[in-house]
C-alpha positions in Angstrom: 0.0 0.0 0.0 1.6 3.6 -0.8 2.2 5.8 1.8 0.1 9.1 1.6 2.2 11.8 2.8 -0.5 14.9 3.3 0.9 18.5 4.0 -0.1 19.9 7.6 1.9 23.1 6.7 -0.4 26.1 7.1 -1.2 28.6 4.2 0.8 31.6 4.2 -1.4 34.5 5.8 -1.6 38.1 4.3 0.7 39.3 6.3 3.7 36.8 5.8 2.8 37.2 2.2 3.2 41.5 2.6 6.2 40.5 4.1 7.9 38.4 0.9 6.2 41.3 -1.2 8.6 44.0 0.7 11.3 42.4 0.4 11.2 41.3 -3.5 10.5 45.4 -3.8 13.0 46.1 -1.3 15.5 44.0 -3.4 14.5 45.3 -6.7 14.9 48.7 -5.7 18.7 47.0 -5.1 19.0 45.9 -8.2 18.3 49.1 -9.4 20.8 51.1 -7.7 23.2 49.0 -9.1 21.9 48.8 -12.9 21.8 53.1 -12.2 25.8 52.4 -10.7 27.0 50.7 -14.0 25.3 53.3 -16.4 26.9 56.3 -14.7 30.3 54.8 -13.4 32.0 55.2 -16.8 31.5 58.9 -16.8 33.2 59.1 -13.5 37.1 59.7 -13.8 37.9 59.9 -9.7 39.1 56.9 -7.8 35.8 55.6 -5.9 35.1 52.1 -3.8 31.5 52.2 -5.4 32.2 48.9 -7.0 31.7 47.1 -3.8 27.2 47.6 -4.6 28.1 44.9 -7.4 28.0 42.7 -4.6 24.1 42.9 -4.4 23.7 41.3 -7.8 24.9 38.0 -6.1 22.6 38.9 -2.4 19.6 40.4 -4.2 18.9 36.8 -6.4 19.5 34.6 -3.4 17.4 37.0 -1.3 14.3 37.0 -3.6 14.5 32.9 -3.9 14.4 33.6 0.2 11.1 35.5 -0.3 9.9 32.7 -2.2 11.0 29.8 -0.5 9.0 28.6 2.7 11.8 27.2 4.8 13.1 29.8 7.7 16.5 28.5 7.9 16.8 30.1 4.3 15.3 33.1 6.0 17.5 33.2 8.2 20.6 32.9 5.8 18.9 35.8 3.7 19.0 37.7 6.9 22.5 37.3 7.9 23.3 38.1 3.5 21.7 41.4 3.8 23.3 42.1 7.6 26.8 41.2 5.7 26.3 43.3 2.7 24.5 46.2 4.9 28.5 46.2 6.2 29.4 46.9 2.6 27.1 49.7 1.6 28.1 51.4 4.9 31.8 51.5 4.3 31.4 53.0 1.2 29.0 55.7 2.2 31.8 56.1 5.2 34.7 56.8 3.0 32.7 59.2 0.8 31.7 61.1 3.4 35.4 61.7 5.0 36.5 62.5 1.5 33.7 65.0 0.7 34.7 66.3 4.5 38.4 66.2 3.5 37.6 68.4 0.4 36.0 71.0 2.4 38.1 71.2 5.2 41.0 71.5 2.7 39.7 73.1 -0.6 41.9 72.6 -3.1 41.8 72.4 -7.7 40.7 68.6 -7.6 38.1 69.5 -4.9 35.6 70.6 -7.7 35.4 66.9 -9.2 35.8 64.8 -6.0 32.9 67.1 -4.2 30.5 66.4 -7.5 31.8 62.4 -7.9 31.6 61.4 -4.8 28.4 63.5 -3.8 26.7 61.1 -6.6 28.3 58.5 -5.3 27.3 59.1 -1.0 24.1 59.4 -2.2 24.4 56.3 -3.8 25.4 54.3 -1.0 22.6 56.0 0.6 20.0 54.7 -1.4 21.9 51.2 -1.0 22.1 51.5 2.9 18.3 52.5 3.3 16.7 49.2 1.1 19.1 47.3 2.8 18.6 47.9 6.4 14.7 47.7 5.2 15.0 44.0 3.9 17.4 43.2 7.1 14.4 44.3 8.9 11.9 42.6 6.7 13.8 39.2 6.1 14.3 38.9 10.2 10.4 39.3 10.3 9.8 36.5 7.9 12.4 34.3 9.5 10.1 34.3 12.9 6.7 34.4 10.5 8.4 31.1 8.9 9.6 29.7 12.7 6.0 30.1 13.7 4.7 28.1 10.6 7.1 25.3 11.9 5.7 25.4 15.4 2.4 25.5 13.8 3.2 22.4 11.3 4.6 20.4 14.6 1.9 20.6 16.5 -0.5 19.8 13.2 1.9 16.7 13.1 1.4 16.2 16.6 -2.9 16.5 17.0 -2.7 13.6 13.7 -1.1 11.4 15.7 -3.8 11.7 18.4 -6.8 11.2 15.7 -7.3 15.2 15.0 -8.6 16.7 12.1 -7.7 15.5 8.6 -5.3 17.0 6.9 -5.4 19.5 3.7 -3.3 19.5 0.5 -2.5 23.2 1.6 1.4 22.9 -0.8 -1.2 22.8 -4.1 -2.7 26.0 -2.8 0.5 27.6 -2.1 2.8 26.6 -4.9 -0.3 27.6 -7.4 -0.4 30.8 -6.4 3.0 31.4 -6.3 3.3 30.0 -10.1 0.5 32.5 -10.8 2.8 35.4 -9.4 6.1 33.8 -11.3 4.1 34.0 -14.5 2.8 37.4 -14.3 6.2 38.9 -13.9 7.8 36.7 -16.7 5.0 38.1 -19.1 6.2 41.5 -18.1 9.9 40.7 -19.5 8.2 38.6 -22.4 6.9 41.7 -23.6 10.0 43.5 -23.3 12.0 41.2 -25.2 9.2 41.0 -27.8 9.4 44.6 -28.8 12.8 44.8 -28.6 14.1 42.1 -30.9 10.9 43.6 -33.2 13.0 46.3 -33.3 16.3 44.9 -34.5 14.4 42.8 -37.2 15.4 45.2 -39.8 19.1 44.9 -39.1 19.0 40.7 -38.6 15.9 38.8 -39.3 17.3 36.4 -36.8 15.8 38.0 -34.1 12.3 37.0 -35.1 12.6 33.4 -33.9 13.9 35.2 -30.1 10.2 36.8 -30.4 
C-alpha cells in the first residue's frame, strides 16, 4: 500500500505574504541602484570604492528565492546576506563622506570633481544603505513568521497522531499561487524582449525566432 504523505503546513497569511512582497521590492529597488551604478560609473574619472554595490547582484537573487522559498533556515541565511552586505554599503558611504569632509576642510583644484563624484556617489550608498537595512528588517520578520509556521506544522503533526482533524493538501494551494505570481512577472519581461528584438528585425531577421 503507498504511503500518503499529506501537507499539515499552514497557508501563508496576508501578512507573511506582505512580508515576501517588501522584500522582492526592497531587493528590486537594489537591483536598481546597481543597474543606475554601471550606467553612470564610466562617466566618473575619480578613484571611488562604489564597485563594492556589485555585490548585491549575487545577495539580491538569493534574497528573492528567500522571499519565495518557505523554509526559515533560508530566512535566516537571507537575513544574515543582507546584515553582511548592509556592512558593505556602509563602508562605502563612510569613505565618501570623510572624502567629501576632507575636500572641504582643505579646498583645493581637484576638490571641484571629488565634491560632485563622490556626492553622486554618497548618495548612492545611501540609497543602498536604506533598502538594505529595510530588507534586514523585513527578512528577520519572515524568518520568525516562517519559525511560527514550523511550530504550527509540529503541533498539526502532533494533533494527527492523536486522531485530529484531517489534513489539507495546503502545498497545491500555495505553490499555485505562487506560479501564478512567477508568471505574471515573466510576461512582463516577455513583452519587453518581444518589442525589442521587433526592433532589430530590420538589421537581422534572426531575431524574429527570439520573439
Amino acid at each position: 500500500m503507498v504511503q500518503v504523505n499529506y501537507d499539515l503546513r499552514p497557508v501563508d497569511t496576508e501578512v507573511v505574504v506582505y512580508t515576501r512582497n517588501r522584500i522582492r521590492l526592497f531587493c528590486a529597488l537594489n537591483i536598481f541602484g546597481v543597474l543606475l551604478y554601471l550606467n553612470i560609473s564610466p562617466n566618473f574619472t575619480q578613484a571611488h570604492a562604489s564597485w563594492v554595490h556589485l555585490l548585491h547582484m549575487i545577495s539580491e537573487p538569493f534574497i528573492i528565492f528567500v522571499s519565495i522559498a518557505d523554509n526559515s533556515m533560508l530566512a535566516y541565511g537571507g537575513f544574515l546576506t543582507s546584515l553582511s552586505v548592509f556592512g558593505s554599503d556602509i563602508g562605502v558611504f563612510v569613505l565618501n563622506y570623510i572624502s567629501l569632509q576632507r575636500c572641504l576642510s582643505e579646498p583645493s583644484a581637484s576638490c571641484t570633481d571629488r565634491l560632485y563624484e563622490n556626492g553622486v556617489w554618497m548618495f548612492l550608498a545611501g540609497w543602498m544603505t536604506l533598502f538594505n537595512v529595510l530588507t534586514i528588517i523585513q527578512t528577520f520578520l519572515l524568518k520568525s513568521q516562517l519559525e511560527q509556521k514550523d511550530k504550527t506544522e509540529k503541533e498539526n503533526i502532533e494533533q494527527q497522531k492523536d486522531g485530529g482533524d484531517p489534513p489539507t493538501w495546503n502545498s497545491i494551494e500555495v505553490y499555485t499561487n505562487k506560479m501564478k505570481v512567477s508568471a505574471i512577472f515573466l510576461l512582463l519581461l516577455d513583452v519587453v524582449q518581444v518589442s525589442l528584438t521587433v526592433s532589430f528585425y530590420g538589421e537581422n531577421p534572426m531575431f524574429i525566432l527570439s520573439s
